[in-house]
PAZAPA-4460 file (N, C-alpha, C; in steps of 0.05 Angstrom, whole numbers, plus 32768, in hexadecimal, padded with zeros to 4 digits):
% residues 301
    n_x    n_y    n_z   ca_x   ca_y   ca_z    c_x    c_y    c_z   seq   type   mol
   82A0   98A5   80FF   82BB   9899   8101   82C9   989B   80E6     1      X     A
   82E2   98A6   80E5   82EE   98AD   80CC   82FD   9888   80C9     2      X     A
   82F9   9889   80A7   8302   9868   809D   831A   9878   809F     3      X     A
   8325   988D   8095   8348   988A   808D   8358   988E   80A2     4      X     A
   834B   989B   80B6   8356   9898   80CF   8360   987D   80E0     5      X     A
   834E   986B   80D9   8346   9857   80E1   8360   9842   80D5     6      X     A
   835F   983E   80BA   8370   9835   80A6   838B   984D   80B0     7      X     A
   838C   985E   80B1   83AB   9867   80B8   83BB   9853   80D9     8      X     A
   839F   9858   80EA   83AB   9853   810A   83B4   982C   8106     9      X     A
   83A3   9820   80F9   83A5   9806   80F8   83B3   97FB   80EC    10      X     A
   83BD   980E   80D8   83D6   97FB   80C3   83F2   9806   80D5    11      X     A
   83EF   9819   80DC   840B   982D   80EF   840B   9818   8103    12      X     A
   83F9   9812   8114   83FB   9801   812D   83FD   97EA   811E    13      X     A
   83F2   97CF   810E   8406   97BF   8108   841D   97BD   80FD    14      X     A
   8421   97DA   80EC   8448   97D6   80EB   8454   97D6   8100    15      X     A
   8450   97E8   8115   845D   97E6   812B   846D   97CD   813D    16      X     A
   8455   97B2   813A   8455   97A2   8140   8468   9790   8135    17      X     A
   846D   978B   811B   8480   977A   8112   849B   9789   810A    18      X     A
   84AE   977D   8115   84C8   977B   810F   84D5   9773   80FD    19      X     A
   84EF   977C   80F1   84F6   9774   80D1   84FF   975C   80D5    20      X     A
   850C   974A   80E6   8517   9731   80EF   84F2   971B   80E4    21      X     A
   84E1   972A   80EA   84C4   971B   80E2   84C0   971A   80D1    22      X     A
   84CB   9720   80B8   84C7   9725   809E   84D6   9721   8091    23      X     A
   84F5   9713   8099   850D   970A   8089   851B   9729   8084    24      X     A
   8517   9744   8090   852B   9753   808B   8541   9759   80A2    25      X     A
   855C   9764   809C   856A   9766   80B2   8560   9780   80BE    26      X     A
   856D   9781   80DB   8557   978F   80EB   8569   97AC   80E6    27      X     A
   8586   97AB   80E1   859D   97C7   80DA   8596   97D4   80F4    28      X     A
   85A0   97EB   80F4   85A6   97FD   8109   8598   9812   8104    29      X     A
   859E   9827   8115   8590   9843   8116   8570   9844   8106    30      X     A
   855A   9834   8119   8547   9831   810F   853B   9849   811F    31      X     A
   852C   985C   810F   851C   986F   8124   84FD   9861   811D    32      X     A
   84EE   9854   8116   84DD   984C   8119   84D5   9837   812B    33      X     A
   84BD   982B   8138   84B6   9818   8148   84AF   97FE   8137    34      X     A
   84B3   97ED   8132   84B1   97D9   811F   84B8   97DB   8100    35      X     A
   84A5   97D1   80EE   84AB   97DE   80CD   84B0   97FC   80CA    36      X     A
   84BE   9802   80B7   84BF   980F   80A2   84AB   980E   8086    37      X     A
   849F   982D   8088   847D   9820   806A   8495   9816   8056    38      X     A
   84AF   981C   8051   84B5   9817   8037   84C0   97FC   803F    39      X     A
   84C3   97EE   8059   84C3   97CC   8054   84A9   97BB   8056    40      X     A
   8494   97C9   805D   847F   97C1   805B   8473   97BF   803E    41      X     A
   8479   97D2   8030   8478   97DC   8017   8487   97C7   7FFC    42      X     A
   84A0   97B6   8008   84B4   97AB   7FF8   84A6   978A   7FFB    43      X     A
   84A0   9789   8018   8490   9769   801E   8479   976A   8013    44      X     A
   8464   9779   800B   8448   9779   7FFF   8449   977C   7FE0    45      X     A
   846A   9783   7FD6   8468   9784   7FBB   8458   979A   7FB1    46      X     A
   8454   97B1   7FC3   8449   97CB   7FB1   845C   97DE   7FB8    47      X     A
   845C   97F9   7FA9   8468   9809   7FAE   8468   981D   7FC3    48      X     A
   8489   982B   7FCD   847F   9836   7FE8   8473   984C   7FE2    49      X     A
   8465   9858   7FC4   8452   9875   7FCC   8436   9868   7FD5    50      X     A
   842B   984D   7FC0   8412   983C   7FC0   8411   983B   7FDE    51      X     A
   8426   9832   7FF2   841C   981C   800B   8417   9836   8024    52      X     A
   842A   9852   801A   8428   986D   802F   8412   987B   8026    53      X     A
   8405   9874   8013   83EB   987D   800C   83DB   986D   801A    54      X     A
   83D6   9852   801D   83C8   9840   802E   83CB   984F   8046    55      X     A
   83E3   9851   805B   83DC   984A   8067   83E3   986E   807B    56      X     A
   83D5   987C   805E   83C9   989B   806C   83AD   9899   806D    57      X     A
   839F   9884   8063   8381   987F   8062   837F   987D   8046    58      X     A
   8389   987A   802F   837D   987B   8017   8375   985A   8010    59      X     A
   8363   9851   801A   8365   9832   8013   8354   982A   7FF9    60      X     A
   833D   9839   7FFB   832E   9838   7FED   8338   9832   7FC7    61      X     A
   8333   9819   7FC7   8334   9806   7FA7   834D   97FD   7FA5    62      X     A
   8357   97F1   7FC0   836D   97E4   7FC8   835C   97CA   7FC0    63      X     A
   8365   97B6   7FAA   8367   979C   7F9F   836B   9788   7FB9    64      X     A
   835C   9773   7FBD   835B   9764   7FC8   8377   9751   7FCF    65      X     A
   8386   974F   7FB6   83A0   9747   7FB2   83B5   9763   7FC0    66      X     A
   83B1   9773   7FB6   83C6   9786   7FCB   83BF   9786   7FEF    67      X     A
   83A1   9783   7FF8   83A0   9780   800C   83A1   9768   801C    68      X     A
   83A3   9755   8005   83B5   973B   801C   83CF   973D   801E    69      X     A
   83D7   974C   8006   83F9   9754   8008   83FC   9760   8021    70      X     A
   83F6   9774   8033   83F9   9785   8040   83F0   9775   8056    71      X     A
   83E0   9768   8054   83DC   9757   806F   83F0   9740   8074    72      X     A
   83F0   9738   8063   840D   9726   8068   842D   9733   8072    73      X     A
   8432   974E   8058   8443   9756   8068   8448   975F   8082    74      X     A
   8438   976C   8089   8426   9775   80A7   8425   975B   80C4    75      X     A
   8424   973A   80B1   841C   9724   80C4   8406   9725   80D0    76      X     A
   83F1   972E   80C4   83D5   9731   80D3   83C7   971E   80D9    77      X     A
   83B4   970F   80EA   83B1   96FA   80F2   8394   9700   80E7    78      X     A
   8383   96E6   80E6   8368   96E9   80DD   8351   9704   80E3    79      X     A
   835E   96FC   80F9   8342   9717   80FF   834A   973A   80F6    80      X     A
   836F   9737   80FA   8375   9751   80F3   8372   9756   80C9    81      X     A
   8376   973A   80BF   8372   9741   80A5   8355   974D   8094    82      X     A
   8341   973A   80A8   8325   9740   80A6   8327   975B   80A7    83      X     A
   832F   9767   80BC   8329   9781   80C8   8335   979A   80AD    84      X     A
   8347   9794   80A4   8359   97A1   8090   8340   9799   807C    85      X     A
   833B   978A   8078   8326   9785   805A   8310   9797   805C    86      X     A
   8301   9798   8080   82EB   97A4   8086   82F1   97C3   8084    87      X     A
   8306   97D0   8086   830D   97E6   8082   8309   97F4   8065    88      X     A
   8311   97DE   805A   8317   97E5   8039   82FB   97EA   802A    89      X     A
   82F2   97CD   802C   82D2   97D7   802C   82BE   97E9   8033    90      X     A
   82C2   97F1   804A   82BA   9806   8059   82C1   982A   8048    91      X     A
   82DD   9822   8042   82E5   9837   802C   82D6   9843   801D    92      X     A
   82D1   9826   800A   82C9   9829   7FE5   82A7   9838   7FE3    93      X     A
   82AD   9847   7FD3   829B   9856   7FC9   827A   9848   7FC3    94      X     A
   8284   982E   7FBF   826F   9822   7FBB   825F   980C   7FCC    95      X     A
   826E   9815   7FE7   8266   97FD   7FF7   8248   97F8   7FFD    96      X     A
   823C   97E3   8003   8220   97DD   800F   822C   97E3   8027    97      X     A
   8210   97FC   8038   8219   97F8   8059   8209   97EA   805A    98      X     A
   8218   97DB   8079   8201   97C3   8089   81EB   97C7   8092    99      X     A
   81E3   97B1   808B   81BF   97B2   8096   81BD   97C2   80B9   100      X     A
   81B2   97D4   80C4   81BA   97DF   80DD   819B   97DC   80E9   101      X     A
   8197   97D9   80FA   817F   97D0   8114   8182   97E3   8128   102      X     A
   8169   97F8   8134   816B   97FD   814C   8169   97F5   8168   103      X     A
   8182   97EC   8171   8181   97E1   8184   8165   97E7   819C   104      X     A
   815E   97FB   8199   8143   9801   81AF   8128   97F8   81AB   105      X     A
   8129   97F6   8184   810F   97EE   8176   810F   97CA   816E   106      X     A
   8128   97C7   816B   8123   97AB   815B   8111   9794   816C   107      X     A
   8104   9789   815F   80F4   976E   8176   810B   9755   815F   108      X     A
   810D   9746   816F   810B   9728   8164   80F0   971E   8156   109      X     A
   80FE   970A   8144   80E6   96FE   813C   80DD   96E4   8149   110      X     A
   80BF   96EA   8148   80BB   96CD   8163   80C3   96BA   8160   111      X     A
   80CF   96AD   813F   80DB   9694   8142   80F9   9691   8153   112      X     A
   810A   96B0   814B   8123   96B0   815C   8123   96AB   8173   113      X     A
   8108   96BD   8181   8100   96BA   81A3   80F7   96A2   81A7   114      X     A
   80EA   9689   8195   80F1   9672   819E   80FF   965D   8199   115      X     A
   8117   9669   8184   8130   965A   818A   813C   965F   81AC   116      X     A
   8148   9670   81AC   8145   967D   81C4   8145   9671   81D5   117      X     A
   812A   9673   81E0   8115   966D   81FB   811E   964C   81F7   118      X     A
   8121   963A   81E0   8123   961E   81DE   8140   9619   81EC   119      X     A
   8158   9629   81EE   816F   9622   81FE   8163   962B   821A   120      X     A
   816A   9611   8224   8163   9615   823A   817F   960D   8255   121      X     A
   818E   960B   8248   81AD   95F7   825A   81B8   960E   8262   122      X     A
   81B7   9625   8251   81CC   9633   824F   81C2   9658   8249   123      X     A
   81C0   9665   8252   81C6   9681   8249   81D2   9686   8225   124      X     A
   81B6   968D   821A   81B6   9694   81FC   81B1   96AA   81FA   125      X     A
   81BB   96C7   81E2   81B2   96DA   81D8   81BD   96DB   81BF   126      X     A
   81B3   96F2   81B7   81AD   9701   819F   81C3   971A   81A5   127      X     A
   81D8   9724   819B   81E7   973D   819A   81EA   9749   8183   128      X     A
   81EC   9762   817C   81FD   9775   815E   820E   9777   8167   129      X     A
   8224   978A   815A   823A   9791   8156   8240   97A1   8167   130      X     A
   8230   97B3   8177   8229   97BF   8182   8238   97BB   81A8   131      X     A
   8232   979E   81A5   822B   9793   81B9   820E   978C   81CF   132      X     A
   81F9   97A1   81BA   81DC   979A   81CB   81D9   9785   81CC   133      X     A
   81C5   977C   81E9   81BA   9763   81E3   819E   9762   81D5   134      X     A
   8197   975D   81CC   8183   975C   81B9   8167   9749   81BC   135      X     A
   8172   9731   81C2   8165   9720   81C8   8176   96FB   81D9   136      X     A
   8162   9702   81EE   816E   96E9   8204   8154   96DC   8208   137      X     A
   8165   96C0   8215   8156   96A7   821D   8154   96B8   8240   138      X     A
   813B   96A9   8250   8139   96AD   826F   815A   96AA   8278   139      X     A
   816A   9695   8277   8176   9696   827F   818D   96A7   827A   140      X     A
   8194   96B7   825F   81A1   96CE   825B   819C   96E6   8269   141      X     A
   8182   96E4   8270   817C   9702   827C   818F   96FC   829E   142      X     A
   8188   96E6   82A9   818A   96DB   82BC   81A1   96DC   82BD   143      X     A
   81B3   96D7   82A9   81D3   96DB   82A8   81DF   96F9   82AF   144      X     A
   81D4   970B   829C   81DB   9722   828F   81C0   9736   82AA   145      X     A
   81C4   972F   82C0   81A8   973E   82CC   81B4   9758   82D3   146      X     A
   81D0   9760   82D2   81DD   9775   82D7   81D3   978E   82BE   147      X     A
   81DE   9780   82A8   81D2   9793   8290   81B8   979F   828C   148      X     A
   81A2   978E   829C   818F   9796   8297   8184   97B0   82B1   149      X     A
   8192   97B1   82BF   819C   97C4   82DC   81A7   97DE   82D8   150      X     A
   81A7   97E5   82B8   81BA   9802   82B3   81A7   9811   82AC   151      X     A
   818F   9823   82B7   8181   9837   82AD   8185   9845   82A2   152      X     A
   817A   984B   8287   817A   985B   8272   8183   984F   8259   153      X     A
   8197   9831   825E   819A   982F   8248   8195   980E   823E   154      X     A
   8192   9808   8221   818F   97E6   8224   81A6   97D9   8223   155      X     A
   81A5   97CD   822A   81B4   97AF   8239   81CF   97AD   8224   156      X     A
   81E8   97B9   8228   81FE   97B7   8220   820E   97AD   822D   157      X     A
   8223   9799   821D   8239   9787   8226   8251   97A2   8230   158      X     A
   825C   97AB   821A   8272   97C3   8213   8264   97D5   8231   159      X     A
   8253   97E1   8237   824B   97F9   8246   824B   97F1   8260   160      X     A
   823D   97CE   8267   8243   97C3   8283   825D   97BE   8282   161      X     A
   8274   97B9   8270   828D   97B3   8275   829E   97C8   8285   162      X     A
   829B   97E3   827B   82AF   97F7   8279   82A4   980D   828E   163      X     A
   8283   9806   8292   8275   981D   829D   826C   980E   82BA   164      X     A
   826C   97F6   82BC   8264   97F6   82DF   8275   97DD   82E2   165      X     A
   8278   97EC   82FD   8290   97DE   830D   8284   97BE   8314   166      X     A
   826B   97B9   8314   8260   9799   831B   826C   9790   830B   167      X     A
   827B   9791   82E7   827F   9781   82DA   82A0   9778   82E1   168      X     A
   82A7   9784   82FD   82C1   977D   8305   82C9   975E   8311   169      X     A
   82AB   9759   831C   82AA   973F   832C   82A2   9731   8311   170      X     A
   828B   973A   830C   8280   9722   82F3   8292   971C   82DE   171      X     A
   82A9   9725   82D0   82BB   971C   82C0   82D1   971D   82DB   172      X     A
   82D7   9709   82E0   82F5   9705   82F2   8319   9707   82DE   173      X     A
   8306   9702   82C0   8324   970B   82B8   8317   9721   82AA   174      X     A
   8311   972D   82B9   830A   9756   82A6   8316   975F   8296   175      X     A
   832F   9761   8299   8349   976A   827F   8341   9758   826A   176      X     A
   8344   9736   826E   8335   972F   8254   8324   9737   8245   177      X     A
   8308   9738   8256   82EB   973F   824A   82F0   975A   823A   178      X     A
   8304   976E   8248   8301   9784   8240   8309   977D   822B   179      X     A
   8323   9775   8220   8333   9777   8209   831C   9776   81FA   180      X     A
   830F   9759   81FE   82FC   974D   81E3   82E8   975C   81E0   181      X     A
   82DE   9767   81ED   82CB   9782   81EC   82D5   9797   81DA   182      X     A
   82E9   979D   81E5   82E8   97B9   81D2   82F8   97A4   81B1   183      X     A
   8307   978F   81AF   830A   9784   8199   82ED   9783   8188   184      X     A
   82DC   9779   818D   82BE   9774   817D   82B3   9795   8179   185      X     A
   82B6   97A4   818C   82AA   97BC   8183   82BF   97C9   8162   186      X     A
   82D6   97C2   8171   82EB   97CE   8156   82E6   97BC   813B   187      X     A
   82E2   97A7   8139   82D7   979B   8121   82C1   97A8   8113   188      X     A
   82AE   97A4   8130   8292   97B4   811F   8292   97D0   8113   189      X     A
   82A8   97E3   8120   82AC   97FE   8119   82B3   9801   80F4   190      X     A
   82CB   97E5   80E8   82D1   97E7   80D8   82B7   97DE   80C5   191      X     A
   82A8   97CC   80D1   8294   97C1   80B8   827B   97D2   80B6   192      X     A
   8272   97E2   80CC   8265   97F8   80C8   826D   9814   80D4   193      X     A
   8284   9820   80C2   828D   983C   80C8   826C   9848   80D0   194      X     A
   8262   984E   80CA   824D   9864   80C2   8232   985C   80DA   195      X     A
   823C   984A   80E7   8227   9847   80F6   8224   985A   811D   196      X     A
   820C   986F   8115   8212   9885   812D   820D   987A   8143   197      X     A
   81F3   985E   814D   81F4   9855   8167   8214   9847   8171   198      X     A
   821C   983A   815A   823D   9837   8166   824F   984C   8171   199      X     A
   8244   9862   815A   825D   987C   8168   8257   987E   817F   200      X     A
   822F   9887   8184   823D   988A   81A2   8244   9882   81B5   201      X     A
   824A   9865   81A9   8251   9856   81C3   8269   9853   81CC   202      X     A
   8278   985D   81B6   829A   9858   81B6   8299   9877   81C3   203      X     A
   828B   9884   81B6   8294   989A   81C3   828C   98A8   81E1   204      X     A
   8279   9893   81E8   826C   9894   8207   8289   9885   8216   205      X     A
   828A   9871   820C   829E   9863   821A   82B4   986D   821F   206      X     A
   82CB   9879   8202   82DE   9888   8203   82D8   989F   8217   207      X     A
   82C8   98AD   8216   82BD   98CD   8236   82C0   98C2   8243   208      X     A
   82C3   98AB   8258   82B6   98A1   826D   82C3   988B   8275   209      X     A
   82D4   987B   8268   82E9   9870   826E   8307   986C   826A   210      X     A
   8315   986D   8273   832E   9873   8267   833A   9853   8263   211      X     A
   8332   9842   826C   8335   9821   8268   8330   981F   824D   212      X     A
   8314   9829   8244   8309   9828   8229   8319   982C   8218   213      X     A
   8325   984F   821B   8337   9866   820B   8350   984F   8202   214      X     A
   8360   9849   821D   8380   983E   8211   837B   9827   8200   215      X     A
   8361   980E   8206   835C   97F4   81F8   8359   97FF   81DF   216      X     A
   8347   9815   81E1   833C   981A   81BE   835A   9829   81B3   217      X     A
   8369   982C   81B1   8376   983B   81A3   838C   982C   81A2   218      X     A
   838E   9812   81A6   839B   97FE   81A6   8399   97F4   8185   219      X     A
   8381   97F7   817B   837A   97E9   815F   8371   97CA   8166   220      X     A
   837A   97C5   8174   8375   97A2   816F   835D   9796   8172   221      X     A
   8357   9777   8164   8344   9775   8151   8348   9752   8162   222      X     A
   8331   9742   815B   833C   9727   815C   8314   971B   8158   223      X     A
   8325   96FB   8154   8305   96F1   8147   82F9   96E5   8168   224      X     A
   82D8   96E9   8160   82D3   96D6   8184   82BE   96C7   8180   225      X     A
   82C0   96B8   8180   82A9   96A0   8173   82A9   968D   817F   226      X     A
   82BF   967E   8195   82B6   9668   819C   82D5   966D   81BD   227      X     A
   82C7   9660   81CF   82DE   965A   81E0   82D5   9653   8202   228      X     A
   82E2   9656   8210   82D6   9659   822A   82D2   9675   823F   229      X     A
   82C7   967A   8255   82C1   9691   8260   82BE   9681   8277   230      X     A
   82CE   9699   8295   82CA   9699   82AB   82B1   96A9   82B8   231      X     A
   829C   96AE   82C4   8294   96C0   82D4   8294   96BD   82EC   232      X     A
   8284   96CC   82FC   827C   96CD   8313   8261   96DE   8318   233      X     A
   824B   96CF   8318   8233   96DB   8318   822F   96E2   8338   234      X     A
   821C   96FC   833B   8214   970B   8354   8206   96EF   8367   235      X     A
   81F2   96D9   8352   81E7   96CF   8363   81ED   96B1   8367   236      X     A
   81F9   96AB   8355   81FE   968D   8354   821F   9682   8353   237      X     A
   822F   9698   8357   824D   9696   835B   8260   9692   833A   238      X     A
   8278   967F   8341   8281   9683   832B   827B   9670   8313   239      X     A
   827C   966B   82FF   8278   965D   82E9   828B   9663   82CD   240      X     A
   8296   9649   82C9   82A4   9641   82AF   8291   963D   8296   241      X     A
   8294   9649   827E   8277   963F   826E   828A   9644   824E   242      X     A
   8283   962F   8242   828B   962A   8220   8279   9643   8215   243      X     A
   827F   964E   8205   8267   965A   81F0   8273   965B   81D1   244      X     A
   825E   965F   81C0   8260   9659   81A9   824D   9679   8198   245      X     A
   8263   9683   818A   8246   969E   8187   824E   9690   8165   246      X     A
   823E   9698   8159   822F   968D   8136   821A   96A7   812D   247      X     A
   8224   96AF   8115   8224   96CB   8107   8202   96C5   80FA   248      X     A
   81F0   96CE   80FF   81D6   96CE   80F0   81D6   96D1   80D5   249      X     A
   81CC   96B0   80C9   81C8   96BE   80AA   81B3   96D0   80A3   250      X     A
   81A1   96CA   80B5   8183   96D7   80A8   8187   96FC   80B8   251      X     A
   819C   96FD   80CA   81A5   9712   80D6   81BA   971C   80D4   252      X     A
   81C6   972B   80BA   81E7   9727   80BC   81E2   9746   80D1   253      X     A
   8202   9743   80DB   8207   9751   80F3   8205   9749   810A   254      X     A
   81F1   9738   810F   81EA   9730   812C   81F8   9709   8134   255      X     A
   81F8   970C   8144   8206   96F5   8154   81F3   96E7   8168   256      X     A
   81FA   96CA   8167   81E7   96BB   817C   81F3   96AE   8186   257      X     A
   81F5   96B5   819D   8210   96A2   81B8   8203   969A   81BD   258      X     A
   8210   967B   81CF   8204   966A   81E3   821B   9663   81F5   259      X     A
   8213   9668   820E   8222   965B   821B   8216   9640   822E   260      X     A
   822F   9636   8231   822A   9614   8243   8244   960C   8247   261      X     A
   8236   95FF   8261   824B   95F0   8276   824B   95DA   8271   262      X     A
   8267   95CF   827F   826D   95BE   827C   8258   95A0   8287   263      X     A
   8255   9589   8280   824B   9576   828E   824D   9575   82A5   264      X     A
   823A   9570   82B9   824B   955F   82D7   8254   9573   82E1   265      X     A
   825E   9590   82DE   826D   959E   82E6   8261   95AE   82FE   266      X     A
   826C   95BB   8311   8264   95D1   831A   824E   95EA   8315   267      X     A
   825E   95EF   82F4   824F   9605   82E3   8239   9602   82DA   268      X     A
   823A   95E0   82D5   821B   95DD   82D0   8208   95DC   82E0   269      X     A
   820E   95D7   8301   81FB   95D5   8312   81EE   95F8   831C   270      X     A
   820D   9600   831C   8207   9622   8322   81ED   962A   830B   271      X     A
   81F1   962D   82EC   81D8   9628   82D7   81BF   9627   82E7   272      X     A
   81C1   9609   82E8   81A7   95FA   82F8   819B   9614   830E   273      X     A
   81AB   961B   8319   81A4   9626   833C   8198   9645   8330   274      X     A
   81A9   9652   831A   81A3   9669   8307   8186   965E   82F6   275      X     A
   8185   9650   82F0   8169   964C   82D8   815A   9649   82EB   276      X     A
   8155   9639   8307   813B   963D   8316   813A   965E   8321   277      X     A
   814C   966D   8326   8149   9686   8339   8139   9691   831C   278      X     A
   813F   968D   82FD   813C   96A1   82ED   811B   969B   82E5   279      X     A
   8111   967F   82E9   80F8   967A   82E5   80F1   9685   8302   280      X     A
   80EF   968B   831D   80E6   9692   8330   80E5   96A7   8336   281      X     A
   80FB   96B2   832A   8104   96DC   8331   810D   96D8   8349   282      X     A
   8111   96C4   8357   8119   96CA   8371   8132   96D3   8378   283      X     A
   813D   96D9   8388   814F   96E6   8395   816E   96D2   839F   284      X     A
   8183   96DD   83A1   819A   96D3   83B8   8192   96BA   83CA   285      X     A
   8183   96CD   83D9   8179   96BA   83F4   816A   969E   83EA   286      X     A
   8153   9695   83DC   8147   968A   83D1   815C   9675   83BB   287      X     A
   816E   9684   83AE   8182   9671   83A2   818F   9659   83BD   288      X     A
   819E   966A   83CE   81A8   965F   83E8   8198   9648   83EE   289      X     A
   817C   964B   83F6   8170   963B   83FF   816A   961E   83EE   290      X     A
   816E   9625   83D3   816D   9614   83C3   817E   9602   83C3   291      X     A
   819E   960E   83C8   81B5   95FF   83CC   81B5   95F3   83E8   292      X     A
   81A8   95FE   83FB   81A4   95E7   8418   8196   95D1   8410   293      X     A
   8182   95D2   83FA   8168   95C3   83FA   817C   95AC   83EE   294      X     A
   8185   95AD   83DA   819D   959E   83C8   81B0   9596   83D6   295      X     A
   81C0   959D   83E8   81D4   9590   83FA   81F0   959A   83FD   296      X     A
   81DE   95B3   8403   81F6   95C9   840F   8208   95CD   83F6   297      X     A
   8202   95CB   83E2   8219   95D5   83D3   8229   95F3   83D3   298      X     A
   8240   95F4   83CF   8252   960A   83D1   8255   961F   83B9   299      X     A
   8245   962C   83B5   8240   963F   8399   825E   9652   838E   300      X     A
   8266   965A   83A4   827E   966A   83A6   8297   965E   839C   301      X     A
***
């Protein structure tokens, strides 16, 4: 993945975005551009317009931390897009540390992670990279995610069940969402490890093979995802509302440890319930059903 490429498409696509009325300039007439001008972009960040058309051909590299909040500000970049501008820059410099990188096919957990893990028991827990592999799950993650584990040949990806099989149409009911945030987390990770080839091929499996993938990715956009709610609809236990919380590994930088959980009292939590016995049993549809006659007819759907 080329950084200056990367740094050209992302700073072009957020000028685009803001308008001179957003920035206290008048908007005048006969604009042939789509949003900024580099030389008002250039006048709001307080550098010069050769400095900011040099940025933003790809030359970022030993751009001052102070000029790149200039540029994010002028720009109006919101947290996750400023991060992203920083991760680029870094990614740049000649001197960067690359990130610690794991093969997703080789890595084990360590048995204490597998029994953090295995100890949530309410809720569907894993382990993900940047990547989007799953890495490591509680019974009930697998039990969640039983689709992913259904794709022969490859391991258990979020990004690849999103874009590559149609089951993930029912199981995210807002799909356009999931998608966005999907390919947003892959585009973060792209900037904080340019150089990493199991990512290329996955952007670049994805980009061949889907064209949903192609227009999202070339979008640039970026955003933070750490905490909120999620709709599904599981194959066996119907639909479910669930909080999750993902938290960045210290002893693992790169990797992420979501949890999800329902609400009290709720629906979602009983559906859980009906999911954590089928996932300790292996049992099947039918056998769930029966469970819900045994319980009092409840309505899964």
């Amino acid at each position: 993945m080329n950084n200056r490429d990367e740094v050209r498409e992302f700073l072009s696509s957020r000028r685009a975005q803001v308008t001179p009325e957003q920035i206290g300039l008048p908007a005048g007439t006969n604009r042939r551009v789509k949003g900024l001008r580099r030389s008002e972009v250039a006048t709001v960040a307080g550098v010069s317009i050769e400095y900011y058309t040099r940025m933003e051909r790809g030359s970022i590299s030993g751009a001052s931390p102070e000029v790149l909040d200039s540029v994010a500000k002028a720009l109006r970049l919101d947290d996750a897009e400023r991060a992203h501008l920083f991760d680029l820059a870094h990614a740049a410099s000649p001197v960067a540390r690359p990130p610690r990188r794991r093969n997703s096919k080789s890595w084990v957990a360590h048995p204490s992670l597998q029994w953090t893990l295995d100890a949530v028991t309410a809720g569907p827990a894993f382990v993900r990279n940047g990547r989007m592999d799953l890495l490591a799950v509680n019974n009930l993650a697998r039990a969640f995610y039983r689709d992913l584990y259904d794709m022969p040949g490859h391991h258990p990806n979020i990004a690849r069940y999103t874009f590559l099989d149609e089951r993930s149409r029912s199981f995210y009911p807002d799909w356009e969402l999931f998608a966005e945030v999907t390919v947003a987390i892959l585009r973060t990770e792209a900037a904080r490890d340019p150089h990493n080839k199991e990512l290329h091929d996955l952007i670049g499996e994805l980009s061949t093979r889907s064209g949903e993938f192609r227009r999202r990715w070339g979008a640039h956009n970026v955003r933070h995802h750490g905490t909120g709610s999620k709709t599904f609809h599981h194959p066996v236990v119907g639909e479910l509302t669930l909080a999750y919380e993902g938290l960045e590994m210290a002893a693992e930088p790169g990797l992420t440890l979501t949890i999800y959980a329902a609400e009290p009292g709720s629906p979602s939590e009983e559906a859980l319930h009906l999911l954590a016995s089928w996932a300790a049993t292996e049992c099947g549809p039918e056998e769930v059903n029966a469970v819900v006659k045994k319980s009092g007819d409840r309505n899964l759907s």
